[in-house]
N, C-alpha and C positions, 0 to 999 in steps of 0.2 A: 638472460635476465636473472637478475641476483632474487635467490629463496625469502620469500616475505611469508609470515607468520600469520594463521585464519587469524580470523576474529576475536573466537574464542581461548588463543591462546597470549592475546595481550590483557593486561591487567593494568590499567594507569591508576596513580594513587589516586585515592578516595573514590573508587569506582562505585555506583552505583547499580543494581539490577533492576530491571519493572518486570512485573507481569500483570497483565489484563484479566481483569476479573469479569466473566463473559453473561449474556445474559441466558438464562436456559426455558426462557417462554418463548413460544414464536408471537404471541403480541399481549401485553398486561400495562400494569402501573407500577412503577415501584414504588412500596413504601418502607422500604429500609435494603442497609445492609448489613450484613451480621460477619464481625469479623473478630478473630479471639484477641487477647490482648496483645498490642507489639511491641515490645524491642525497641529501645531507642535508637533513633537513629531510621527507624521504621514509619512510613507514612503512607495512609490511603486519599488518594485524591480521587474527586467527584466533579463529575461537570459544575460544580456551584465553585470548585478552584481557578476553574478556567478565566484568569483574567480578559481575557480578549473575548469574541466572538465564538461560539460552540456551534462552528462549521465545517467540514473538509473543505477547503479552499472555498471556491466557489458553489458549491453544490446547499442542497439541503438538508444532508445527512452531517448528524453529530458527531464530533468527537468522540463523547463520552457521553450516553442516552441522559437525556436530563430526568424526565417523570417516567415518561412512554418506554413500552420494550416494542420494538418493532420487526425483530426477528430472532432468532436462536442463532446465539453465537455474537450477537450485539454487545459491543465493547460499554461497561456499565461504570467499571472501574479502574484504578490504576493503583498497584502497590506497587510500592518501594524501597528498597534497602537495601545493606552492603553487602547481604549476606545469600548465596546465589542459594542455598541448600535450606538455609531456613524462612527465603522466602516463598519459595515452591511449599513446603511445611504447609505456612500461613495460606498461602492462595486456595491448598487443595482445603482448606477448613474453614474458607470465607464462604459466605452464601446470600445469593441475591433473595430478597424479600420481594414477592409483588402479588398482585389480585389477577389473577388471572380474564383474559378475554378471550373473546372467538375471533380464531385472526379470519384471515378473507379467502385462505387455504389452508390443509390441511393433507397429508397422508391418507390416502382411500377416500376423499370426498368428493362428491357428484359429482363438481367441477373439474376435478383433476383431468387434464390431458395426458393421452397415451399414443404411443407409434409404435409400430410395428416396422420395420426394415425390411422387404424379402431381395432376393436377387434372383436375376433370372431375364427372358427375355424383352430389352426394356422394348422394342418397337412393338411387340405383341400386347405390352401395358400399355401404350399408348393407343391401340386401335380399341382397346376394351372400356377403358375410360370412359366417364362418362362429359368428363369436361377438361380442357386442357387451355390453362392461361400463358400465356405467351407477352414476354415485356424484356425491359432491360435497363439498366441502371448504371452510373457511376459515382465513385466513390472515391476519396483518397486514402493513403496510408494510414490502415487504423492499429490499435493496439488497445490492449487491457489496462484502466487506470489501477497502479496498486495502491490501495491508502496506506498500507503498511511496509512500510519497508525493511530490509532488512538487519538495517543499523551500520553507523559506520563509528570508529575510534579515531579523534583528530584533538591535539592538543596547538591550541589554538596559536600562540605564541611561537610550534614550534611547526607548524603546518606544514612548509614543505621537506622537511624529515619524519617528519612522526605520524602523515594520517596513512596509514598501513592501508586502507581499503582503496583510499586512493590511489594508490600509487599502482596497486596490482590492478582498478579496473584501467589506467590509463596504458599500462606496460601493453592490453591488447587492442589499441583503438589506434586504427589508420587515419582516420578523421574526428574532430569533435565539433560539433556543433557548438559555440561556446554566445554567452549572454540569454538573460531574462526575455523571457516571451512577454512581449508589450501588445498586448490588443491591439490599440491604436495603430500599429503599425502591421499589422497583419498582412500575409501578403502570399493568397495559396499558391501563387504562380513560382515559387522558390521554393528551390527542389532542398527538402528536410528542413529547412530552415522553418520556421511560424513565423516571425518577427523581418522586416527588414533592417534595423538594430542589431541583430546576430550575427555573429562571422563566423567564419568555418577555419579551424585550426590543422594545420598538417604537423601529424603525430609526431611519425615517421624522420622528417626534416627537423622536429622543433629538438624530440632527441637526440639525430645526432650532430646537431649543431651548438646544441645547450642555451637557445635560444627561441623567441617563441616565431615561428611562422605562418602567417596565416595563404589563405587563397581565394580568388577573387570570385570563382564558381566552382561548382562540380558536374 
């Protein structure tokens, strides 16, 4: 497989950087932000830019908090610019404004939950117990949602040469599950597939035949 370039080491013209100006209450209001002057070419965008809906997908958690801060580390803001060195500068001397609240936890408070782990003999813990539930469940293939990801470089026009991250996550994929997850067609009895709309692409084949392949099951 021919050597591709991280992320970090492409540069397409008019590149742009973001970084996320975070929020440092675990729950408040905000009433401003405080950021020094920028640099043209330089822009702070707020949930009030958001032309669309201010959602993760489907969920109810924001994009970008609108009033509310609801945790520490809550994405508040977005800067922008060409300039990777002086926008870290800017980021690390913007600052969230807000009133602070009592969130619903806290660090050392009553409520806090704690565990203790020991090892040792467990049929012995079991005789000693004072109560022992017993059940059983199933579940399908679950995984972690990332709201964030890691970014990829694709220049649109020239997409199957240029999008570098592509190219290196398909070089290690035996299979892809390929097409848009459609609710309506939802179907748990297909195996990795969500959708009955989805097909299943063979890598391996589509490479070296330069051609795409697909497969009927797995």
């Amino acid at each position: 497989m021919e050597s591709l370039p991280f992320l970090e080491d492409i540069f397409p013209d008019n590149l742009m950087y973001a970084s996320i100006i975070r929020s440092p209450a675990a729950k408040g209001t905000i009433t401003g932000i405080e950021v020094p002057p920028l640099p043209g070419q330089f822009i702070l965008l707020t949930a009030k830019n958001i032309p669309g809906k201010n959602r993760l997908y489907d969920t109810k958690m924001p994009i970008l908090a609108e009033e509310k801060l609801s945790y520490i580390g809550e994405p508040a803001a977005l800067l922008i610019g060409p300039d990777k060195t002086k926008l870290e500068n800017i980021s690390a001397l913007t600052i969230v404004k807000y009133e602070e609240e009592t969130p619903l936890f806290k660090q050392g408070s009553p409520g806090e939950v704690s565990r203790e782990i020991k090892t040792g003999n467990t049929q012995e813990a079991f005789e000693k117990t004072g109560r022992i539930v017993k059940g059983s469940f199933n579940t399908g293939i679950q995984d972690h949602w990332y709201a964030e990801p890691p970014g990829a470089v694709t220049w649109w026009k020239e997409i199957s040469e240029k999008n570098e991250q592509t190219k290196q996550l398909l070089g290690h994929i035996d299979t892809l599950i390929d097409g848009r997850f459609v609710l309506e067609k939802r179907d748990i009895a297909l195996n990795f597939k969500g959708s009955s709309n989805q097909r299943y692409i063979d890598m391996n084949e589509t490479r070296k035949r330069g051609e795409l392949v697909t497969v009927e099951n797995l």
